[in-house]
N, C-alpha and C positions, 0 to 999 in steps of 0.2 A: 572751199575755204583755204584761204594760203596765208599762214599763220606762222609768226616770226618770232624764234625766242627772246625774251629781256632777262636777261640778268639781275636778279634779284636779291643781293645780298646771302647767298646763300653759306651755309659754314664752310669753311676750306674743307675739314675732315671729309665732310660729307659726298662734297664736289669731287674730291682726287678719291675717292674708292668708288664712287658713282663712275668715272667715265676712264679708269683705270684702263689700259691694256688693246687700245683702239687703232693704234696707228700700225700699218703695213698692213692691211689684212689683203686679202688676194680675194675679189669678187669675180663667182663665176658667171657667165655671160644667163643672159635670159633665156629660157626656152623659146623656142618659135611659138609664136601666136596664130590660133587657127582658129576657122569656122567663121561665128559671128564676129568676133575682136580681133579690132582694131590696135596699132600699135606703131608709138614711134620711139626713136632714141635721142638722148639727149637729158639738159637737165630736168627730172622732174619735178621737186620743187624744193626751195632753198632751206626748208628746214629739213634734217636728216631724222628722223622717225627714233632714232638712239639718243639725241639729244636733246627731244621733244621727251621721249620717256624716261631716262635713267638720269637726268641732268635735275629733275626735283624741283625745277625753277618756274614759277608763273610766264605762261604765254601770252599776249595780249593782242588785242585785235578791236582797233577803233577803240582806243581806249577799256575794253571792257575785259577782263578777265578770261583764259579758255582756262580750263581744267580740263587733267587727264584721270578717268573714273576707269576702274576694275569693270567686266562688263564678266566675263569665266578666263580663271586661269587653270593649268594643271592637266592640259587634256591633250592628246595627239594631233585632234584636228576639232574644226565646227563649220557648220554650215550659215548659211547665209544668202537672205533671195531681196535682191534692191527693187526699190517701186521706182526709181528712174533711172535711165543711161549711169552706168557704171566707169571710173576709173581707179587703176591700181597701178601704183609708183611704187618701185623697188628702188633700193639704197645703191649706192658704192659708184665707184669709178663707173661703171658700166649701167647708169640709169636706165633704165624705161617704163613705158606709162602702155599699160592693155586698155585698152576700152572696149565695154560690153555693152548690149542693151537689157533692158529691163526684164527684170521677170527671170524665173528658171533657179534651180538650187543649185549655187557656189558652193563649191568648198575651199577651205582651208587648213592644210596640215606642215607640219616641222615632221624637216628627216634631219637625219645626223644630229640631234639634238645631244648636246653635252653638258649637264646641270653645274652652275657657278660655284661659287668657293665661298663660304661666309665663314666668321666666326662666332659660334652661340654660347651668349652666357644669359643667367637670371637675372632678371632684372626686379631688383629688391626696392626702388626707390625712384621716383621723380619729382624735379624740384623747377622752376622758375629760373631762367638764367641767371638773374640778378642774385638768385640765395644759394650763392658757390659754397657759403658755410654752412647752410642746412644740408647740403649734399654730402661736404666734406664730414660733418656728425654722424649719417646715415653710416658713411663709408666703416668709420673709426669704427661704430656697434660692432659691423661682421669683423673688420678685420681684428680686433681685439678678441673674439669670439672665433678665429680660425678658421675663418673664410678672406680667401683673396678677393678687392673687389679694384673695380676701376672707374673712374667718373667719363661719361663720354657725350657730348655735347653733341643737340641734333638741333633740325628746325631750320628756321629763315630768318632775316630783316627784310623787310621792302614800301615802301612809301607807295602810298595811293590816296590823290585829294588831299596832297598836303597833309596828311594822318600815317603814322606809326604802324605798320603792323608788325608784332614781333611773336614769332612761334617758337622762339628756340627753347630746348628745355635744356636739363642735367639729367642724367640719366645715370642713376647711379645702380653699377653691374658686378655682381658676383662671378667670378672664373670658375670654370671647369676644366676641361680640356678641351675646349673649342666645340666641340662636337651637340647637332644636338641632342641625342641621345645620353652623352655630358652632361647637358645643360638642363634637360627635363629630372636626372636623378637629384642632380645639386635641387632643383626647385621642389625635390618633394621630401629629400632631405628640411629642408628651409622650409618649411608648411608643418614637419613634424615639430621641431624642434621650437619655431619662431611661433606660428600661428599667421606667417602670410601667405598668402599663393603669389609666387613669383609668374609673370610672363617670361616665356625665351624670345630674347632680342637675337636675331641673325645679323649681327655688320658686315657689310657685304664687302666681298675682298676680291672675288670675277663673277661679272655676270656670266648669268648661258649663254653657251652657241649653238647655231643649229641655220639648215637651210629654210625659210619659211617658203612655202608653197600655193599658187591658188588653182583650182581644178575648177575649167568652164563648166555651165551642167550638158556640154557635150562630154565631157570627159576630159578633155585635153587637157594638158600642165600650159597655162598660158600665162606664169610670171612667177620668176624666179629671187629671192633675194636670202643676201643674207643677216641671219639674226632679225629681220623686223622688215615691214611693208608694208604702205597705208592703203586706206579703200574710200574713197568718195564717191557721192551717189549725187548727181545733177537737182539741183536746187533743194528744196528743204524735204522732200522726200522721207527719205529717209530710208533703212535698212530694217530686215526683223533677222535678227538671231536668234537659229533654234537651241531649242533646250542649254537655255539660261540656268543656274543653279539658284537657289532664293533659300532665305531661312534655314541655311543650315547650322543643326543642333536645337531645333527645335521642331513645336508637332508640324507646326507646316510647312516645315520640309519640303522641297521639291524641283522641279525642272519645268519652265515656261518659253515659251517664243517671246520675245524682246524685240520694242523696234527701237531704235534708235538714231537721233539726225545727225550733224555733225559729221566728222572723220571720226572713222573704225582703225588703231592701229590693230596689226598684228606682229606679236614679238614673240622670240623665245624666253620665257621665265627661269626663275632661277634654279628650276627643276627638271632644265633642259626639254622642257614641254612648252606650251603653249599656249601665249595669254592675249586674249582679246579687249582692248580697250578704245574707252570713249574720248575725242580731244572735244569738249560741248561750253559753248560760253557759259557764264556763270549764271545768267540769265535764266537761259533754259533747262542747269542743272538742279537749280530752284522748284520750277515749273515741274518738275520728275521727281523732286522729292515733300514738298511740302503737301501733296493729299496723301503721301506714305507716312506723315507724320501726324498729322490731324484731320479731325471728321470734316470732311472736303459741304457738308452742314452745318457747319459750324457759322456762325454770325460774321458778316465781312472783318470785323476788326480785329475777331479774333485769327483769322487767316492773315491779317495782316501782321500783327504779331508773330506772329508763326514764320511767317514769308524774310520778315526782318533777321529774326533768332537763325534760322537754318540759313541763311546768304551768310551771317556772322561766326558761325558756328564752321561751314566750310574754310573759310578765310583764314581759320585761327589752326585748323589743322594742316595746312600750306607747307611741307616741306617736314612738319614733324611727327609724322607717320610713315610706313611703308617703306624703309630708307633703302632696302633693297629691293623692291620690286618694280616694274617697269609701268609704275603710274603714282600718282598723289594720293587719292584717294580708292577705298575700296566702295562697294556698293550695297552694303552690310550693316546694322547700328554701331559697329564697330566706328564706324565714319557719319555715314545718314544713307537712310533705306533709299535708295533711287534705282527705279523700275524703266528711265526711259523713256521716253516717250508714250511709250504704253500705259503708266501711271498717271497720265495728268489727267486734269480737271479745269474744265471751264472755268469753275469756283474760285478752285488756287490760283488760276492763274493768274486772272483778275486781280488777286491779291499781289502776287509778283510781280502784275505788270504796276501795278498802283503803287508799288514802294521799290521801284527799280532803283539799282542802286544804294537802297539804304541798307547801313550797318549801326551797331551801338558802338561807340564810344565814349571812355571816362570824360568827364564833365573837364570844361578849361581846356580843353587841346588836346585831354590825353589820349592815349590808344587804344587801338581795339577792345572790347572786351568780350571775354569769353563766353557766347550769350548759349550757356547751357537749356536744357530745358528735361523737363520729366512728367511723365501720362497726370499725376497727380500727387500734390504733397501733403495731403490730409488734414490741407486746415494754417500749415506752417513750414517755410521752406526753412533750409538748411545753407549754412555758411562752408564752403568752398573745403576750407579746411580739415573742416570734420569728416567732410565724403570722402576728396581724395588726401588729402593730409600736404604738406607743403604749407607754403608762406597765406595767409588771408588776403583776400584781392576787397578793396571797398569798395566794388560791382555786386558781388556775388555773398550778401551779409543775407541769414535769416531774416523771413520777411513773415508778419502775419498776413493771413490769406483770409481774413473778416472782418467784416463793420465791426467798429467799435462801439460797445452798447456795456452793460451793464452786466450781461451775461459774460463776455472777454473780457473783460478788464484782465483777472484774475491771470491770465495767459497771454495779454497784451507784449510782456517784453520776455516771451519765451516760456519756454515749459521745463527740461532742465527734470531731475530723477525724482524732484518733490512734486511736480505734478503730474508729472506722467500719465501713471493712470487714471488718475482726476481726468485729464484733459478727454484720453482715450474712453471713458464713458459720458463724457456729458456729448448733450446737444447742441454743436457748434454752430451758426448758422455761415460754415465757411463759403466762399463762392464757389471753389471746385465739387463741394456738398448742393448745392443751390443750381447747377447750370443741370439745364433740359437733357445734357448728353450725358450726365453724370452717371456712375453704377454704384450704388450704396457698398454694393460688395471691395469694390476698389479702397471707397473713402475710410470703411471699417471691416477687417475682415479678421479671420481666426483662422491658426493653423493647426494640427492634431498630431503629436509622433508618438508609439507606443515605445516603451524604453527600449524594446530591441529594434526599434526602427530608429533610435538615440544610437545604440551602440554602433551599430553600422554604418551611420552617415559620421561619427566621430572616431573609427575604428585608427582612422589614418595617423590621427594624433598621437595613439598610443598610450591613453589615458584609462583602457581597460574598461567594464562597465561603467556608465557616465551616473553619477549619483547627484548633480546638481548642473544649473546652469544661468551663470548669473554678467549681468550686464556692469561693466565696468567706465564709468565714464556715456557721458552723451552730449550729443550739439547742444544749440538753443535750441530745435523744433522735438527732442526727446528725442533725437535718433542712436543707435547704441554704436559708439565708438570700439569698443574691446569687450567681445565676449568670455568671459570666464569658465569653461569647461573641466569639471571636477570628476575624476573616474576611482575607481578602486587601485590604480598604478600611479597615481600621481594626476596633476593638474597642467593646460595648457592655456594660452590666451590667444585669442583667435581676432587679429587688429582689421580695419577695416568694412564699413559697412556695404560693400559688396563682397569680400570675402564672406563676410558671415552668412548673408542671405544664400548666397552656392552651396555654404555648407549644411543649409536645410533646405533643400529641393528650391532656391529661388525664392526667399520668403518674397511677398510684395514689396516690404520696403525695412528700411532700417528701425521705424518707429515701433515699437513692439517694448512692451511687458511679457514675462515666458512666468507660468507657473507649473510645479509640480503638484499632482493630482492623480488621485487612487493609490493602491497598494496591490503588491503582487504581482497577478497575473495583468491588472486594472493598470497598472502605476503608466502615466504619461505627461510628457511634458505638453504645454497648453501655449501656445504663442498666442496674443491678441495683439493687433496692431492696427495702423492707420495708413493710407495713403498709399501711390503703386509706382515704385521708380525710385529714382536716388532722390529729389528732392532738392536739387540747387538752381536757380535759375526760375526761367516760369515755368510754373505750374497749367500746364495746357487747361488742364478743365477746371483749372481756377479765371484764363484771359478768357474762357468761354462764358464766363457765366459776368464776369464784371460786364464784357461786350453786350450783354444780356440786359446789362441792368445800365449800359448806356455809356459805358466808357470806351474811348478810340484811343487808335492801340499804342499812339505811343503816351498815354495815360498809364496805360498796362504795362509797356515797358518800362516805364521810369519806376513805375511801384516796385516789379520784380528784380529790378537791376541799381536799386537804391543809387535814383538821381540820372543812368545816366542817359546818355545825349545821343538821338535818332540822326544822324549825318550820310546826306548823301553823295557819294564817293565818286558817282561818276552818271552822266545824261542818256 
């Protein structure tokens, strides 16, 4: 694959601390190449593997999109066995290219590794480029409140198919002293006091250095570069990377073999260790995530659906994630679950190859839209601003998710604190309730704390024994915007419906009624709720069960995304 960067409207900030500190370096020569591999000097190929990764900008190739995916960072070395003839291009003045044959365990590892320079503060807020004054309001709350804060601009512009895409945000950052160890006190200051959980944003100010290394499976060091070095494997092959890391922070937990096609960089991360990543068209990054995201049984259209939302879903985090690490995207739900080549499915693929190219965009010309999605919304999705808070996008409006009959009416244009519990006991006949893949447990479920299992997941707050807990504000689909935490020491507000669900072991979703129950030794708070996920966007085993009942998917689409427009981007 020989793959040329485009320039893609990227922010200045971002670009001049992304490729800070490059020029003059002294590249040491290659080791000798022994045994099986082959090797010559000269250019290897015109993109430089630093500027491919730390440059944050879309690659393109025949028109089509490459992405650079997280595959493991953080580690000394990893290994690596190609299913055909192998080549490895090191960087600098001093190019060269090893070639191996197939088969056998490579390795690769960073010496001299020396971890980069960021700066870490909390990150209290994000907003939409265009809403510089809801950022600037954000800011004014801390800073009037005795927190230094700073607005800093991330993300991309870039045109494709005559369409808009724009990822930039505002990001609005609370100071520490730089550090993250800084940065995580301030955030948990700001969790007691405020009721939000801050992320730490790292702004990267030097990347790592270090010598990257590949070891033949004779032994030999046979290619030397520094800071970063690709690996291509002869035709669509591909590579398996052992022990992959998956699901961490949760039960499963664990380390897998990965294959993967495409070009494998290898670079030193910003922890002076060592990160392996994916450069894989857009195409096939689809094809690797979408049976990671839906039951790969699911009815064609609703794969098709699925296949659309996650090609859009990628596009939209394009430059505004990750800003200091040496890839775009990670491989994580952070981003979208992608396994690789290892993860596909005949099924999905079918559906990827069937709507190549398509993304949603706003209706009349406009731009991308951000085609979120969640396991299930119980009946009613959620408008954009209530989940993460910022400006309303008229993509992402509460949607009912049921025939309209006689039964709905009543819940027709939302549910809101007067129905709430009405809605959460009656018998909806919603479609994500109705599809063959559905779990009742998902659509309707109960959580149980005993008050000392209340006191210790609220302990942080510093509100002292919790003696009530009450829901303040909610979207259209009943979701709880601001939870009200009442202790023996005073009272706290706990804003956000993913903060709030962390701060009870992952409740399912934001829909929920909470009542207190028993006394004494008995006394427990009672959550009842609806649905599994945040709720904006589609509703996956809501497009499974409409596909069920006969709708194609961009029917599905335009329901969950109010109106808008299936556009395909490129042939």
């Amino acid at each position: 694959m020989r793959a040329t960067p485009i320039f893609c409207g990227l922010a200045a900030a971002a670009f001049a601390t992304a490729s800070r500190g490059d020029a003059g370096m002294a590249e040491p020569p290659p080791a000798p190449f022994a045994g099986a591999v082959a090797h010559s000097e000269g250019p290897a190929d015109p993109a430089d593997p630093i500027a491919v990764l730390y440059g944050h900008r879309l690659v393109f190739e025949a028109g089509v999109p490459l992405v650079t995916v997280r595959i493991l960072e953080g580690r000394s070395s990893f290994d690596f066995v190609p299913a055909a003839p192998v080549r490895i291009s090191t960087r600098g003045p001093l190019q060269a290219v090893a070639r191996g044959p197939a088969g056998g365990r490579w390795t690769v590892r960073v010496s001299g590794g020396t971890p980069g320079r960021a700066v870490a503060r909390a990150l209290v807020a994000e907003h939409l480029f265009g809403d510089g004054a809801g950022a600037e309001t954000d800011a004014r709350f801390y800073r009037e409140r005795g927190f230094a804060t700073v607005l800093l601009s991330v993300g991309t512009v870039y045109g494709i198919a005559g369409r808009t895409v724009d990822t930039r945000r505002i990001l609005v950052l609370a100071e520490a002293d730089g550090t993250d160890e800084g940065a995580k006190a301030l955030a948990d200051r700001l969790w007691t006091r405020f009721g939000v959980r801050p992320e730490v944003h790292r702004e990267p100010v030097e990347r790592g250095r270090g010598t990257v290394e590949v070891v033949s499976p004779g032994g030999e060091v046979v290619a030397r570069s520094t800071d970063a070095l690709s690996v291509d494997v002869d035709g669509d092959a591909g590579l398996a990377v052992a022990d992959v890391e998956h699901d961490a922070g949760y039960a499963s937990h664990g380390f897998e073999t990965r294959t993967y096609r495409g070009r494998v960089y290898a670079a030193v991360d910003g922890r002076g260790r060592l990160a392996a990543v994916n450069l894989v068209p857009l195409e096939a990054l689809a094809r690797g995530i979408v049976p990671s995201e839906i039951f790969a049984s699911a009815p064609p259209e609703a794969l098709k659906a699925q296949a659309v939302t996650a090609r859009g879903e990628l596009l939209a985090k394009v430059g505004a994630r990750h800003a200091g690490d040496p890839y775009l995207l990670c491989a994580e739900q952070h981003c979208q679950v992608f396994r690789g080549a290892s993860g596909e499915d005949l099924r999905t693929s079918a559906a990827v190859d069937a709507t190549r190219g398509e993304a949603l965009f706003a209706p009349d010309g406009g731009s991308l839209v951000p085609s979120y999605y969640s396991a299930m919304c119980g009946g009613f999705t959620e408008d954009n601003d209530a989940v993460w808070g910022g400006p309303p996008d008229r993509s992402i409006r509460g949607r009912p998710d049921f025939p309209a009959d006689a039964s709905t009416a009543p819940f027709a244009d939302g549910i809101g604190e007067a129905l709430v519990r009405r809605w959460l006991e009656a018998k909806v006949p919603a479609y994500c309730a109705t599809a063959t893949t559905s779990n009742p447990r998902k659509f309707r479920w109960k959580r149980v704390f005993t008050a000392a299992q209340t006191d210790a997941l609220c302990a942080s707050l510093g509100v002292g024994r919790v003696k009530s807990l009450e829901v303040e504000g909610r979207g259209v689909s009943g979701r709880a915007r601001t939870l009200v935490v009442r202790g023996t020491k005073g009272e706290a507000r706990v804003h956000g419906e993913l903060v709030i669900r962390r701060l009870f072991q992952m409740l399912e979703s934001g829909m929920f009624v909470v009542d207190e129950e028993g006394r004494g030794k008995n006394r427990r708070f009672v959550f009842r709720g609806g649905g599994w996920g945040h709720g904006a966007g589609m509703c996956q085993a809501g497009a499974i069960g409409r596909a069920e009942k006969g709708a194609d998917y961009r029917a599905i689409l335009r329901h969950y995304f109010n109106g808008a427009e299936v556009v395909r981007m490129y042939e």
